[in-house]
Steps between C-alpha positions, in 0.01 A plus 500: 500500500590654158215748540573803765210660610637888332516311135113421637395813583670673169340253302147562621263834447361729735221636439288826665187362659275749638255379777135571578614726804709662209785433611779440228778237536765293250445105536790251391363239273618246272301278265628172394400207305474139684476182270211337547385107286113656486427645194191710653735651755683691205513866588278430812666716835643384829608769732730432787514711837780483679512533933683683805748624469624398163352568101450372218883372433390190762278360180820459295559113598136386464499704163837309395405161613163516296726580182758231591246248508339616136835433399451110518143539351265606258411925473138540422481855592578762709327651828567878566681528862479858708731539770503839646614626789275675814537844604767552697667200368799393250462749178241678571470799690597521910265834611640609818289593790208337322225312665527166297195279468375143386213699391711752312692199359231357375397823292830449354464145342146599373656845337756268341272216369289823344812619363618231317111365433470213626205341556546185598757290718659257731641585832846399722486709816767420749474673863464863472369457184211263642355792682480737164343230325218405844460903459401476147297185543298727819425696224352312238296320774328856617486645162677479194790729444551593145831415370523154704564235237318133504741265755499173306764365745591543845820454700580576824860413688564518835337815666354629865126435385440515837640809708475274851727229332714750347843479676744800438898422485663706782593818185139496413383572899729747499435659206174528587614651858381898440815573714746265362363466160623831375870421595515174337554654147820635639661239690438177199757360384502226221661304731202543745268443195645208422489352831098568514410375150739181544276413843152458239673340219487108494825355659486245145547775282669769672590866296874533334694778641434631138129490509491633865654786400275583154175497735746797708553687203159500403363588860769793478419575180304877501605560872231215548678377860388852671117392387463153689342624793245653275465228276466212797155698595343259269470279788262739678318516184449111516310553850308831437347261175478164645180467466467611137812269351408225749103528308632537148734193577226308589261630229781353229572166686082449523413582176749337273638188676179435688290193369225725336796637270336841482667755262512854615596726220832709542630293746752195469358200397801250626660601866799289576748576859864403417663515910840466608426351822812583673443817482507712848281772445214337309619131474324180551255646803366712211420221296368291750253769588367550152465117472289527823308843440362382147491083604141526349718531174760214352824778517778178496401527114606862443779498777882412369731439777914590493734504805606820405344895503701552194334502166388215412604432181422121415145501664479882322576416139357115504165541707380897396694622152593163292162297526294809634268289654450462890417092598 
């Protein structure tokens, strides 16, 4: 890795967002070309979101592998990437004794998307950043929510769509302890880190010492470690709005891969699920579930299959951002 996550962070902006409740924060963000061989993509925007308990510095190997593969090929143009990180994670800022939310999260990306006007683009949600995007796809079901650009593309990797599948690694049931949660913060090490993050990485492409210890940095980074047991509440969030993410996940798989091919504006016309099946918390019992819960609906076309929970990067750049079609 010739890219450490601080020469990330400095070379990315923050920028003061301030919220419907008012509330004003600084959000990391970086925006970065990716090659693409379609001409009409030129200028067009993909924005990645990043999951728990990491940022926007895991996107740096998909990112590099698209360009690596240009390399070989012909450049017709250029999509417009946004990475960014969450509140509370990597760059941005770490509010202490602050009730975090998927809700409040959500706010964020929409600010941002105002901010730098975009109006229309692809998404690649991974985990935590799943649940922002069901959150803003809740909304444009009920009622459209200004700011909330057209979703031409969707992509979701591995994620607890369901909060009875959902199964927590043994930091993440503690963190969300209310005794024990609070202490955590002061008793991680990277060492203990490590140990935790190796147990949901794929066995075939395990983390280098080196990149192990760049995902620490940037989970220290901003006194972020003494915010975890705030931050993990996202899980309650995913039960308090089952029922509204479950509906709008529904409402997208129904009405644009179901046979009647019904367009609903401002919401994405192409959903594909990229899984890493292997995957402990929300493997290959996640997957199978979604292939049973919408069997009315052909999903082994939209669904790309790894070993690992890793991103994906072949099945990323091949299947969603080179040929930007889904089969």
């Amino acid at each position: 890795m010739t890219l450490t996550i601080k020469k990330w962070f400095a070379s990315g902006t923050r920028v003061p967002l301030t919220l419907p409740s008012g509330k004003p924060f600084e959000i990391f963000y970086k925006v970065l070309p990716i090659p693409t061989k379609n001409a009409a993509e030129n200028g067009n925007w993909v924005t990645m979101v990043h999951g728990f308990p990491t940022s926007s510095f895991d996107w740096i190997p998909v990112i590099e592998s698209i360009r690596k593969n240009f390399r070989q090929g012909t450049q017709e143009g250029a999509l417009q990437c946004l990475v960014l990180d969450l509140l509370g994670f990597g760059e941005s800022d770490k509010p202490n004794n602050h009730t975090y939310s998927i809700y409040e999260q959500a706010d964020i990306i929409i600010a941002l998307w105002r901010h730098l006007g975009i109006t229309t683009t692809k998404i690649v949600a991974h985990d935590y950043g799943v649940s922002v995007m069901q959150e803003v796809l809740a909304r444009l079901q009920e009622a459209f929510t200004p700011g909330v650009p057209a979703i031409s593309h969707l992509v979701f990797l591995n994620c607890g769509f369901f909060p009875d599948l959902h199964r927590p690694i043994l930091v993440q049931k503690l963190l969300l302890n209310d005794w024990i949660g609070p202490a955590i913060p002061y008793v991680i090490t990277k060492a203990a880190f490590s140990q935790q993050m190796a147990s949901v990485i794929s066995p075939e492409h395990p983390l280098t010492a080196e990149e192990m210890h760049e995902l620490w940095i940037g989970i220290e980074n901003r006194g972020g470690t003494y915010i975890y047991h705030r931050l993990i509440r996202y899980i309650e969030d995913r039960k308090l709005n089952q029922v509204r993410w479950e509906r709008s996940l529904r409402w997208v798989i129904e009405t644009n891969l179901g046979s009647r091919g019904t367009e609903v504006e401002g919401v994405a016309s192409r959903v594909g699920f990229i899984w890493g099946m292997v995957d402990p918390v929300s493997g290959a019992h996640v997957a199978e579930y979604l292939h049973e819960r919408y069997r009315a609906f052909d999903l082994s076309q939209c669904f790309y299959i790894s070993s690992g929970v890793e991103m994906i990067r072949i099945y990323l750049h091949a299947r969603i951002f080179l040929s930007y079609t889904l089969p």
